[in-house]
C-alpha positions as a Markdown table, in Angstrom:
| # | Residue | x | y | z |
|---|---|---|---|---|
| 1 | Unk | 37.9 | 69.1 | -24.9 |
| 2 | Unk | 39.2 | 65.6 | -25.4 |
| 3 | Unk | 42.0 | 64.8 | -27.7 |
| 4 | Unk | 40.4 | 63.0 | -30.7 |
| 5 | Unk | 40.7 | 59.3 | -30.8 |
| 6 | Unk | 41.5 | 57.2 | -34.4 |
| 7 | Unk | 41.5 | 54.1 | -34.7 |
| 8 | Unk | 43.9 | 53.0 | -38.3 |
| 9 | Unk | 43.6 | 49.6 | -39.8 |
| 10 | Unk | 46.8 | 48.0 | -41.0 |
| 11 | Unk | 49.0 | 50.1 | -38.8 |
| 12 | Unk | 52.0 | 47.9 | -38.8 |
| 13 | Unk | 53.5 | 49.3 | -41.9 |
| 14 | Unk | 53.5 | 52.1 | -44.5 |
| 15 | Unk | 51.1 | 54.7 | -44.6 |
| 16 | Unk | 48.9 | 53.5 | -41.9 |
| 17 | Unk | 51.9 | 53.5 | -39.7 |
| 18 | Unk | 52.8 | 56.9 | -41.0 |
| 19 | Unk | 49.1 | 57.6 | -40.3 |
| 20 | Unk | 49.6 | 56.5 | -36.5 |
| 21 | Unk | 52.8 | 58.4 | -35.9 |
| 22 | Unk | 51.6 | 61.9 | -37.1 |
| 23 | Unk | 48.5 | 61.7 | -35.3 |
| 24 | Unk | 50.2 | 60.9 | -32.4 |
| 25 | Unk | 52.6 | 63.5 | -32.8 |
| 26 | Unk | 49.9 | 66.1 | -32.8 |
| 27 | Unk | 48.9 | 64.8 | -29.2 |
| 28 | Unk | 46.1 | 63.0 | -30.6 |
| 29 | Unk | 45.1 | 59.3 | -29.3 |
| 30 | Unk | 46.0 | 56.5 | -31.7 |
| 31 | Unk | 44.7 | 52.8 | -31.5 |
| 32 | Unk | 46.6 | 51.0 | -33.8 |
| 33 | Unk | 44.7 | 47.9 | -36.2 |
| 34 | Unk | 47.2 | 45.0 | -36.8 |
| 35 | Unk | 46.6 | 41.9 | -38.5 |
| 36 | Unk | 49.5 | 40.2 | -36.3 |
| 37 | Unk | 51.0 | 42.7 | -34.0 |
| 38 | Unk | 53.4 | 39.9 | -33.2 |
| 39 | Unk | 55.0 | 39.8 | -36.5 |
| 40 | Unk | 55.0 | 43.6 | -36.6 |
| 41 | Unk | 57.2 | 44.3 | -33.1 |
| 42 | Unk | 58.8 | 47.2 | -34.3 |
| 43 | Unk | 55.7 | 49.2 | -35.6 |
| 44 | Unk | 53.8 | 48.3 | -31.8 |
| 45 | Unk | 56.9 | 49.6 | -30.3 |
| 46 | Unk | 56.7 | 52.6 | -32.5 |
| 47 | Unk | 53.5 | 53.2 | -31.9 |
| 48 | Unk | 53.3 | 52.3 | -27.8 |
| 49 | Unk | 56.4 | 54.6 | -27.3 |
| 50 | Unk | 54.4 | 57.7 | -28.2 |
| 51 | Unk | 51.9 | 56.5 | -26.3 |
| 52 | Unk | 49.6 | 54.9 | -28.9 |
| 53 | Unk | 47.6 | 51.5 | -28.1 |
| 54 | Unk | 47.7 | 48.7 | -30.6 |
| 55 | Unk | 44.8 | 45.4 | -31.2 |
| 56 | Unk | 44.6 | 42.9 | -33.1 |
| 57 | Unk | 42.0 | 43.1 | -35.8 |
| 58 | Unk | 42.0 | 40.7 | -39.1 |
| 59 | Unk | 40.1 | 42.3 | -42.3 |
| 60 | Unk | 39.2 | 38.9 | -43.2 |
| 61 | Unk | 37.5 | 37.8 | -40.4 |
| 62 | Unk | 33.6 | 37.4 | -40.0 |
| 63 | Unk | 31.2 | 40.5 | -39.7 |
| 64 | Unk | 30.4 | 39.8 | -35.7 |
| 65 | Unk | 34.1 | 39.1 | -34.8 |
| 66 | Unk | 35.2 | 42.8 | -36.8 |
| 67 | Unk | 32.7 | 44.3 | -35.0 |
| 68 | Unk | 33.1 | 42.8 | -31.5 |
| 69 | Unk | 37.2 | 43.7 | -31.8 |
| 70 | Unk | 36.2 | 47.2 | -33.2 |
| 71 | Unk | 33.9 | 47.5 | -29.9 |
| 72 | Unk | 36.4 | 46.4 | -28.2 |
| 73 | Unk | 38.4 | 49.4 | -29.4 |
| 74 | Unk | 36.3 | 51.7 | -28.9 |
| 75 | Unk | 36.2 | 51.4 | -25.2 |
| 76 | Unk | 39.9 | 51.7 | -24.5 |
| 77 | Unk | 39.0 | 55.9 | -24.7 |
| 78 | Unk | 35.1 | 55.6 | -24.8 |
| 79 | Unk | 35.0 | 56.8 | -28.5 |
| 80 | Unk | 36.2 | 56.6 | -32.0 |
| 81 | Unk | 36.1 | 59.7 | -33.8 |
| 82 | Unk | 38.1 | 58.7 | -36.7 |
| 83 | Unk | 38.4 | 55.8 | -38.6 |
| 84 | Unk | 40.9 | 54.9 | -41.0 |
| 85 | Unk | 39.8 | 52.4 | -43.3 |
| 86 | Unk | 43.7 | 51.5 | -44.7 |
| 87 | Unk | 44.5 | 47.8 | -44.8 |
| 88 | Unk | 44.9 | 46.1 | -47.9 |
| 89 | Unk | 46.3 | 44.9 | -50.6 |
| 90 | Unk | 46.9 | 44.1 | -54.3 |
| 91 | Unk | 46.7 | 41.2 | -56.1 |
| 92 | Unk | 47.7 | 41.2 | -59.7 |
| 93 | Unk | 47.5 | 39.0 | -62.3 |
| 94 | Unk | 44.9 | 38.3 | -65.5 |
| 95 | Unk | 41.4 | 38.1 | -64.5 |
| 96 | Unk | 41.0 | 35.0 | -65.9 |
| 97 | Unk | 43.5 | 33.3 | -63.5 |
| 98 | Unk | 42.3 | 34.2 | -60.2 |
| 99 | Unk | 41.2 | 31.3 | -57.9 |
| 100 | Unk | 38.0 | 31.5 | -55.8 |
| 101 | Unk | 40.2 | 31.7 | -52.5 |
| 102 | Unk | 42.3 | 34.6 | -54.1 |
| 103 | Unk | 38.8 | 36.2 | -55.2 |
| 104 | Unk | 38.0 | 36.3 | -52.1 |
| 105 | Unk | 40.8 | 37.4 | -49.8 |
| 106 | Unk | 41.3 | 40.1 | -52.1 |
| 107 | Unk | 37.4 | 41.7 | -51.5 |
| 108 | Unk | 37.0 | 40.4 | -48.2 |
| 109 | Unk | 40.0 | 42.7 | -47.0 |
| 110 | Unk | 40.1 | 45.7 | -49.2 |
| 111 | Unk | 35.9 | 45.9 | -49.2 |
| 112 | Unk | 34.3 | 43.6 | -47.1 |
| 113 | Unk | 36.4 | 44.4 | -44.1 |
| 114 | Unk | 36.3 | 47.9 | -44.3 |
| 115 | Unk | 32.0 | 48.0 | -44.5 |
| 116 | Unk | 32.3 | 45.9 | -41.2 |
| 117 | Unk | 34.7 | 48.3 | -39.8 |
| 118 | Unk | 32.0 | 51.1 | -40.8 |
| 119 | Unk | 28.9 | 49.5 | -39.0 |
| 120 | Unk | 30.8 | 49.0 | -36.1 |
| 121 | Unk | 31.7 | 52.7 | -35.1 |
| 122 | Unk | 28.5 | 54.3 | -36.5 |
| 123 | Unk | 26.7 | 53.7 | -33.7 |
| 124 | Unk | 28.8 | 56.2 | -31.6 |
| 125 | Unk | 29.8 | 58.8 | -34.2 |
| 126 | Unk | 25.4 | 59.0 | -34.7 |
| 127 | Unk | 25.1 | 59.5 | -31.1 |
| 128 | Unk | 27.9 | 62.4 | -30.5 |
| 129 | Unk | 26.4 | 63.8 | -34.0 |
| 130 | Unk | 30.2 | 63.8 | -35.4 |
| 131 | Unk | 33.0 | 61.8 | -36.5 |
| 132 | Unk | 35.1 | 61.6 | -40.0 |
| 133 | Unk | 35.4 | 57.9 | -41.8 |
| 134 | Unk | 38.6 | 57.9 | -44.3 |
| 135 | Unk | 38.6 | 55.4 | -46.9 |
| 136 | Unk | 42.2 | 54.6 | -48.4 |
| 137 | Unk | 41.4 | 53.8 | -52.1 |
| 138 | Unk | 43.7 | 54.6 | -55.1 |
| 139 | Unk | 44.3 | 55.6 | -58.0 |
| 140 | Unk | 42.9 | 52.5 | -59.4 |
| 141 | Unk | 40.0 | 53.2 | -57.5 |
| 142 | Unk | 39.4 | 55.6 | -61.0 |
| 143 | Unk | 41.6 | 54.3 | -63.2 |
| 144 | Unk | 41.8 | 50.4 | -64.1 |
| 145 | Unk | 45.5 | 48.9 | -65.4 |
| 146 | Unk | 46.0 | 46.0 | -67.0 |
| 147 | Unk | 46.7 | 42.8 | -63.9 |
| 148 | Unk | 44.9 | 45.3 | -61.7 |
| 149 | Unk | 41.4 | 44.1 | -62.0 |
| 150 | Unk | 40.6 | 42.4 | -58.3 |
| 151 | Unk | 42.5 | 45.3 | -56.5 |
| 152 | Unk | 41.0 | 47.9 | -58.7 |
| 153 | Unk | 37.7 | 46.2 | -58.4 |
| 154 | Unk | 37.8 | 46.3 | -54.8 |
| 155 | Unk | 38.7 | 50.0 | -54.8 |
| 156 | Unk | 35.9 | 51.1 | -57.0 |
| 157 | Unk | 33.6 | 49.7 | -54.5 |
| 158 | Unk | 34.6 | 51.1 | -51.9 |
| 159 | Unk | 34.5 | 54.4 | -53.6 |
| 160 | Unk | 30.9 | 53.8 | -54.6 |
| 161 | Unk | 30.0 | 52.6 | -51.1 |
| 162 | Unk | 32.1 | 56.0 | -50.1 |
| 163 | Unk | 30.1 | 58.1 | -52.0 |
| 164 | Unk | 26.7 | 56.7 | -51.0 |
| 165 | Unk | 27.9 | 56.2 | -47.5 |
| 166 | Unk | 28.7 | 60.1 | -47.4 |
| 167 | Unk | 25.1 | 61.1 | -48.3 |
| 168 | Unk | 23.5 | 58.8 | -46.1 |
| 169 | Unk | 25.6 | 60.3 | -42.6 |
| 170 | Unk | 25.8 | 64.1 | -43.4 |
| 171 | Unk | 23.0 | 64.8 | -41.3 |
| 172 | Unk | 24.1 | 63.4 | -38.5 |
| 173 | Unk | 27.7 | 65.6 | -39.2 |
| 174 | Unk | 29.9 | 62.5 | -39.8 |
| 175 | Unk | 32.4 | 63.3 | -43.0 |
| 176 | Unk | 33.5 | 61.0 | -44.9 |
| 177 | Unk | 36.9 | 61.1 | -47.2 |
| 178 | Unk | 38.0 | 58.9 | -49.7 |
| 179 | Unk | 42.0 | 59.3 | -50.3 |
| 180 | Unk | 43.4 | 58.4 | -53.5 |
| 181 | Unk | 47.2 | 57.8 | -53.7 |
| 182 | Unk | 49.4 | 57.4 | -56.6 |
| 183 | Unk | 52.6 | 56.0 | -56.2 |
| 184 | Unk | 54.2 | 56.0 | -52.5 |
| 185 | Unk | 57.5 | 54.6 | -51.2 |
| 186 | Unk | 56.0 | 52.5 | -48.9 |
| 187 | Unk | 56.9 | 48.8 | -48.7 |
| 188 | Unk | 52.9 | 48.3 | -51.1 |
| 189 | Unk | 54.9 | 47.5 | -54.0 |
| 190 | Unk | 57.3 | 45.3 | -52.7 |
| 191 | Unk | 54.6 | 43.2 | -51.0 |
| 192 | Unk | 52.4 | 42.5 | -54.3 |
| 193 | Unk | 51.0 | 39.7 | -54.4 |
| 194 | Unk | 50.7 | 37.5 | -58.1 |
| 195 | Unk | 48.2 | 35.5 | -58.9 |
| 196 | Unk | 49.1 | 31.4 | -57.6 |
| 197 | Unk | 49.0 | 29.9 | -61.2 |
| 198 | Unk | 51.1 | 32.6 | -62.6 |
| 199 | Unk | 51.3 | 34.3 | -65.7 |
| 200 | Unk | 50.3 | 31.8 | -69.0 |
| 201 | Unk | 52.2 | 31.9 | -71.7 |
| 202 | Unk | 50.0 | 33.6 | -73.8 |
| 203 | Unk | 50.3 | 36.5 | -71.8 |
| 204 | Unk | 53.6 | 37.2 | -71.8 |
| 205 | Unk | 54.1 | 40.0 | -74.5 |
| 206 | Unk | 50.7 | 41.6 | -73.5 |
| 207 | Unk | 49.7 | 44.5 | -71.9 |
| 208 | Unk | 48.9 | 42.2 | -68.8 |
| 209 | Unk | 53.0 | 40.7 | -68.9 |
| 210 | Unk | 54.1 | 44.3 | -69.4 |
| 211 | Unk | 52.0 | 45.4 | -66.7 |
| 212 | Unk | 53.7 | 43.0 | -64.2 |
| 213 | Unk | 56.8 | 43.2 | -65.3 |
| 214 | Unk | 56.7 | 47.5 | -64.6 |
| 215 | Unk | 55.1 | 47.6 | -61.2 |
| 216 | Unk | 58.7 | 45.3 | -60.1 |
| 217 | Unk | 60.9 | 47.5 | -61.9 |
| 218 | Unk | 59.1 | 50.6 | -60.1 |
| 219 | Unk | 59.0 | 48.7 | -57.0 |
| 220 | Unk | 61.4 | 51.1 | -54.3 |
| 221 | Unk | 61.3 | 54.3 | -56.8 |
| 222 | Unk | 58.2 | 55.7 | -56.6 |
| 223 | Unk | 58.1 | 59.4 | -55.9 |
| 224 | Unk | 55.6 | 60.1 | -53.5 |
| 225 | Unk | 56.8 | 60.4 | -49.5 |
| 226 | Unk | 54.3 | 58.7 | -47.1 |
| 227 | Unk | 54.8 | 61.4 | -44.5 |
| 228 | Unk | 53.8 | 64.0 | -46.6 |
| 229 | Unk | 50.9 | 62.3 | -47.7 |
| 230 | Unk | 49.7 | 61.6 | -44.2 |
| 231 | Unk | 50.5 | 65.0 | -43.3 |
| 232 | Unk | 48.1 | 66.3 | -45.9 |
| 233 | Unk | 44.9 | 64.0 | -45.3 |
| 234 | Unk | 45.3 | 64.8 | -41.5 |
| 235 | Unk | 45.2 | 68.1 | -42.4 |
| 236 | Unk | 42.2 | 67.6 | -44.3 |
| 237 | Unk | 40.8 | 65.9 | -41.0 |
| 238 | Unk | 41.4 | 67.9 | -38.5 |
| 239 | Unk | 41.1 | 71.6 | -40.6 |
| 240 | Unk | 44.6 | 72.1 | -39.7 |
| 241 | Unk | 47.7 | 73.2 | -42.0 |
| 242 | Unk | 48.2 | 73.6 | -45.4 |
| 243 | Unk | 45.2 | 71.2 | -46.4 |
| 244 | Unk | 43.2 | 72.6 | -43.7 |
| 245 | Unk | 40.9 | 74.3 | -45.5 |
| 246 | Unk | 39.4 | 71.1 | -47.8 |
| 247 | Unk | 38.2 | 69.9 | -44.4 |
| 248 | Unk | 34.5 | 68.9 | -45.1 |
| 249 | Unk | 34.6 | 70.2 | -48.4 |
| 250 | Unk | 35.9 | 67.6 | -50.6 |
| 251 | Unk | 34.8 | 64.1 | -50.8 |
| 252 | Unk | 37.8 | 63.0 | -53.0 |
| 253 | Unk | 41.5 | 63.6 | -52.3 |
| 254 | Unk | 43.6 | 62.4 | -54.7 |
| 255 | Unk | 47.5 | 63.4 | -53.5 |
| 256 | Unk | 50.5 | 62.7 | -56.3 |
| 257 | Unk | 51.4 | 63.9 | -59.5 |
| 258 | Unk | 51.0 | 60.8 | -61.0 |
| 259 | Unk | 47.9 | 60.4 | -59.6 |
| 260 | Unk | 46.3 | 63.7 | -61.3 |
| 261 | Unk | 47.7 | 62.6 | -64.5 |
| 262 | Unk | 46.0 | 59.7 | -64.7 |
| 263 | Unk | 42.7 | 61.2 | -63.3 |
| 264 | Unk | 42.6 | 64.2 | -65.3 |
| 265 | Unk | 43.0 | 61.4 | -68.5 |
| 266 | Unk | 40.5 | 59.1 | -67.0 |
| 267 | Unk | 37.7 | 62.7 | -66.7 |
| 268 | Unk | 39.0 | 63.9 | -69.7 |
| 269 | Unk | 37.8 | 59.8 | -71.2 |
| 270 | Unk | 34.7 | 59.7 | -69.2 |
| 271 | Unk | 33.7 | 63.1 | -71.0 |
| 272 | Unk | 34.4 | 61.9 | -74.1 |
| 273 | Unk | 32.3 | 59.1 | -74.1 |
| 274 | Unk | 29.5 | 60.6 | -72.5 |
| 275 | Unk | 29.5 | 63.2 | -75.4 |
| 276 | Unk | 30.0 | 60.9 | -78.1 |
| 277 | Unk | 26.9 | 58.7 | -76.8 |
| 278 | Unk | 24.5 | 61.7 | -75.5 |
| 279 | Unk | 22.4 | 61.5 | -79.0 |
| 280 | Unk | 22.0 | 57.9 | -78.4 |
| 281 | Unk | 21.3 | 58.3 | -74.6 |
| 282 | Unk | 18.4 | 60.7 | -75.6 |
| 283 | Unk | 16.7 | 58.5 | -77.3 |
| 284 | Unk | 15.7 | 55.8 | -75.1 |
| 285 | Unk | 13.1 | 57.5 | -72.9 |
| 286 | Unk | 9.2 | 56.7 | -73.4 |
């Protein structure tokens, strides 16, 4: 049996690099995604040393280019039985300051990209009848903060699109996982991007100016180690290890502490407010 082949977008740094090394550590084939593997020397060389292959692919580009590179990808080992749907990024600022350009970088790469990325390697996964599609989200793919509402935007559609996505390619035994990270010590925080006109005045003492003003404090001290956490969704993957036995079983895999805090508070909402409005909701049928 051939080694299974992945294919990880926005391999040139944190977890989807972490994602390249410890599949190729497991003797697995790894074609690396880069938005400017020239700018990223030291991840290609990471990842060509251990025998790993590396493309250029841009999340922003057009529908036909993302799915003539992923093509392209795909023939280097004749298959792609996992994709990693990883690259991205936040953008944080109050909604009401975004620009149309930043609008659209910001769902053209974290959602956009990854639906092109999707169509591209269908195809092949329907005609082996298998394949697994991981979809990096967030926490803020569940729960929204303050500054957060383009990135968080983006990751609840991709989760939605996840979900559907799932149903639609069971029966052709393609999985589909969406991974939801709290805070990792990647370099994600570090490489935030605000919001070009910057933060008005007005703003300043509100939950929005507090909101910025935290995630740069906790910039370098988050808790979570990337390693770990791709150790535990490629267990999930590939049925393997301590997470092995989720494989195919879950569609969600939220991995922190801090993540499950602020999910079991975001359920623990959601409940509420369905119960509080279920009289209500009863009442509208004919």
């Amino acid at each position: 049996m051939s080694s299974p082949v992945w294919l990880i977008t926005g391999a040139s740094n944190g977890l989807g690099l972490s994602f390249s090394l410890r599949a190729l550590k497991a003797g697995h084939k790894v074609i690396g995604a880069m938005r400017n593997p020239t700018r990223a020397a030291e991840a290609v060389k990471a990842i060509e040393s251990r025998g790993g292959k590396v493309v250029q692919i841009d999340m922003t580009e057009s529908q036909a280019s993302i799915h003539e590179k992923v093509k392209a990808a795909e023939k280097i080992y004749g298959k792609i039985d996992i994709l990693v749907n990883n690259a991205g990024y936040s953008l944080l600022g109050p909604l009401s300051e975004f620009t149309e350009r930043e609008v659209n970088t910001q769902i053209q790469t974290n959602f956009f990209g990854p639906i092109y990325a999707i169509q591209a390697v269908l195809p092949g996964m329907r005609s082996r009848k298998s394949g697994t599609i991981v979809n990096i989200s967030s926490i803020a793919g569940q729960d929204a903060l303050p500054t957060c509402s383009l990135y968080a935007g983006s990751k609840f559609a991709l989760e939605g699109l996840s979900e559907s996505l799932a149903r639609e390619v069971a029966e052709w035994g393609i999985d589909v996982l969406i991974v939801e990270p709290g805070a990792f010590r990647t370099n994600f925080l570090k490489a935030l991007v605000a919001n070009e006109k910057g933060l008005p005045e007005h703003e300043k003492d509100t939950p929005v100016g507090k909101a910025m003003q935290r995630f740069h404090e906790v910039a370098g001290t988050q808790r979570g180690d990337p390693d770990k956490l791709a150790d535990r969704v490629f267990e999930v993957v590939t049925g393997e290890g301590e997470a092995g036995a989720l494989k195919g079983k879950i569609l969600r895999l939220p991995l922190g502490k801090d993540c499950l805090t602020r999910l079991d508070a975001k359920i623990a909402k959601l409940k509420s407010d369905v119960d509080a409005s279920r009289a209500i909701a009863e009442t509208t049928d004919l």
